[in-house]
mmCIF file of the C-alpha atoms, coordinates in Angstrom:
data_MODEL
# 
_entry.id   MODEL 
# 
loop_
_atom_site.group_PDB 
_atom_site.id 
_atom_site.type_symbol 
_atom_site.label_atom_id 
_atom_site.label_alt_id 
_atom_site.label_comp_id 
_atom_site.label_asym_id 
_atom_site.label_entity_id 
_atom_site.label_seq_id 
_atom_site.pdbx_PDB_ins_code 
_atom_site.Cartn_x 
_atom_site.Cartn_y 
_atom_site.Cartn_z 
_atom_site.occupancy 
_atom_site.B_iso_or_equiv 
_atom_site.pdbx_formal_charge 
_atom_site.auth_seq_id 
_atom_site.auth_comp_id 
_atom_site.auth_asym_id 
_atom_site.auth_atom_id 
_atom_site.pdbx_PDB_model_num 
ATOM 1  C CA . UNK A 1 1  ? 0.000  0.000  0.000   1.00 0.00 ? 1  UNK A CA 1 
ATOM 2  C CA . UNK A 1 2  ? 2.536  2.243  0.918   1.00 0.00 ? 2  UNK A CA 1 
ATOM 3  C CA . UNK A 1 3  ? 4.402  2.158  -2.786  1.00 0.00 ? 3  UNK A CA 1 
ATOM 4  C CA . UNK A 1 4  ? 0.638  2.655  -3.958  1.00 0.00 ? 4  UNK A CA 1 
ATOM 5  C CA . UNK A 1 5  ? 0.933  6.143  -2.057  1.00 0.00 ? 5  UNK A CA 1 
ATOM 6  C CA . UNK A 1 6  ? 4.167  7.159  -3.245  1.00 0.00 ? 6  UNK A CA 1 
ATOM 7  C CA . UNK A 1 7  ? 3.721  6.004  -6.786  1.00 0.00 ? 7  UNK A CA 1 
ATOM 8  C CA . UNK A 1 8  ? 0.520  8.489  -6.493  1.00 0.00 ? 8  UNK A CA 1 
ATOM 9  C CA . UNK A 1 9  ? 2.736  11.143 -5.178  1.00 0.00 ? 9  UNK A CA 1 
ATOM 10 C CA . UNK A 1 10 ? 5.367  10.612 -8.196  1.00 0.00 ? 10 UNK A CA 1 
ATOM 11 C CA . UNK A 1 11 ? 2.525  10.620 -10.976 1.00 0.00 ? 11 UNK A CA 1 
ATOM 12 C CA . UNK A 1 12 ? 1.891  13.910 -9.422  1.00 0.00 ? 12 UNK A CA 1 
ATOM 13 C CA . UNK A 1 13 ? 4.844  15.508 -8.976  1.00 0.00 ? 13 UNK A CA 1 
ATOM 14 C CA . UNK A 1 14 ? 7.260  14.180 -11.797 1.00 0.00 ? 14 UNK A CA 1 
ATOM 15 C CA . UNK A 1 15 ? 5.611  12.679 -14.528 1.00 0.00 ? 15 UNK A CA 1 
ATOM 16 C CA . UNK A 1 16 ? 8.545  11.316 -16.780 1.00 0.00 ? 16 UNK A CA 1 
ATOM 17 C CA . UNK A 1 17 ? 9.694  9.541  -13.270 1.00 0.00 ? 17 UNK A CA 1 
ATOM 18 C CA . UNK A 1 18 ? 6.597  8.073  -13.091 1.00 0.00 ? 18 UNK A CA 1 
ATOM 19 C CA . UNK A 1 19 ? 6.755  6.433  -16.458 1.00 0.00 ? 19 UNK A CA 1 
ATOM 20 C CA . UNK A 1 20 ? 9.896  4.899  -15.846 1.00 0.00 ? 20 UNK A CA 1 
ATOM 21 C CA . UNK A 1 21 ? 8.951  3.457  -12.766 1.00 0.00 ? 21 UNK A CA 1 
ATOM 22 C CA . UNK A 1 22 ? 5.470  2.000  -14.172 1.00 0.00 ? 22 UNK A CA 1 
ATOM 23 C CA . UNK A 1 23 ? 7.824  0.680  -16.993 1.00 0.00 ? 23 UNK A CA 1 
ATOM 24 C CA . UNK A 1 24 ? 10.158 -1.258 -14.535 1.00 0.00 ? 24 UNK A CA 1 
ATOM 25 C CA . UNK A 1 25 ? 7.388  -2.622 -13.045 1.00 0.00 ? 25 UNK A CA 1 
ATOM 26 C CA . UNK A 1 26 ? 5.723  -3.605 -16.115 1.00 0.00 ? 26 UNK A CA 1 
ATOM 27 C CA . UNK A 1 27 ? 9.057  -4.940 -17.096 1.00 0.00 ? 27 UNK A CA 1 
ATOM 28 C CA . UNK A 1 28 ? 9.752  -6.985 -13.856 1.00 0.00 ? 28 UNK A CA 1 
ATOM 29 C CA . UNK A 1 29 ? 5.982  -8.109 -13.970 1.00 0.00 ? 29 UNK A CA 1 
ATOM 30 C CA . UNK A 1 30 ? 5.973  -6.480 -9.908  1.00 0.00 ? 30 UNK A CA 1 
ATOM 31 C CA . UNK A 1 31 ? 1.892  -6.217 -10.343 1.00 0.00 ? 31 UNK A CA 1 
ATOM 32 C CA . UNK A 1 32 ? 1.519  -5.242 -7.102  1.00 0.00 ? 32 UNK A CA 1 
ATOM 33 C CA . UNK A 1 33 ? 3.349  -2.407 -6.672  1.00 0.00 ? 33 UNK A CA 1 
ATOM 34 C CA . UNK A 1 34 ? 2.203  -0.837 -10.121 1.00 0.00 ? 34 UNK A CA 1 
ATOM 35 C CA . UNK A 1 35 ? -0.002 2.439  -9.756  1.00 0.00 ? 35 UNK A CA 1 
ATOM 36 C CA . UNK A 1 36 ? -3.142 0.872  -11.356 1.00 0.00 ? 36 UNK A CA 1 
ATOM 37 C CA . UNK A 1 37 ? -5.413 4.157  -11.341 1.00 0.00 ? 37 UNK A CA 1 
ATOM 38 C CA . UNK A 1 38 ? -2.681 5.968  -13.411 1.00 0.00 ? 38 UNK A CA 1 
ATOM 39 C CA . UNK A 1 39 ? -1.593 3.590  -15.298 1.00 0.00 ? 39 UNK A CA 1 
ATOM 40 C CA . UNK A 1 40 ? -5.331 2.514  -16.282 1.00 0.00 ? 40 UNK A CA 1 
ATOM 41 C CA . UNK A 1 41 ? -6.317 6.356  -16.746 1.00 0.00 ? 41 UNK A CA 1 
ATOM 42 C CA . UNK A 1 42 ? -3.371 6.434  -19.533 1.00 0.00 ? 42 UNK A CA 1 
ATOM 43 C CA . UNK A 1 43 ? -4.363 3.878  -21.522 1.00 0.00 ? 43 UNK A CA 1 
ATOM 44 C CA . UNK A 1 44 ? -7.746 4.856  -21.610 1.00 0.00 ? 44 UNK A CA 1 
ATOM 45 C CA . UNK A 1 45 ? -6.462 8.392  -22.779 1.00 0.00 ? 45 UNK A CA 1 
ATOM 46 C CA . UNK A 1 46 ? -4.380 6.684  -25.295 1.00 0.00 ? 46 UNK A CA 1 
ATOM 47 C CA . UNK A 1 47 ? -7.408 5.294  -26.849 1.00 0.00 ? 47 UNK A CA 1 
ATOM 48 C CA . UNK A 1 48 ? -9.155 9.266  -27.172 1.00 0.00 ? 48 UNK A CA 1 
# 
């Protein structure tokens, strides 16, 4: 929960950190530390 709160806090305050960290994760297939609102609410976007 806790990387949950400070992936939040990342998305929000640097961005292109944020997309490197959601890409490790993706990369490492570490599911549960992944910042699923984000991450879902830019692929949606993507879509648009």
């Amino acid at each position: 929960m806790i990387s949950k709160l400070l992936s939040q806090t990342l998305y929000e305050q640097d961005y292109p950190q944020w997309l490197e960290t959601t890409l490790e994760q993706l990369q490492a297939q570490d599911i549960e530390n992944l910042d699923w609102e984000h991450l879902i609410e830019e692929i949606a976007t993507l879509g648009n």
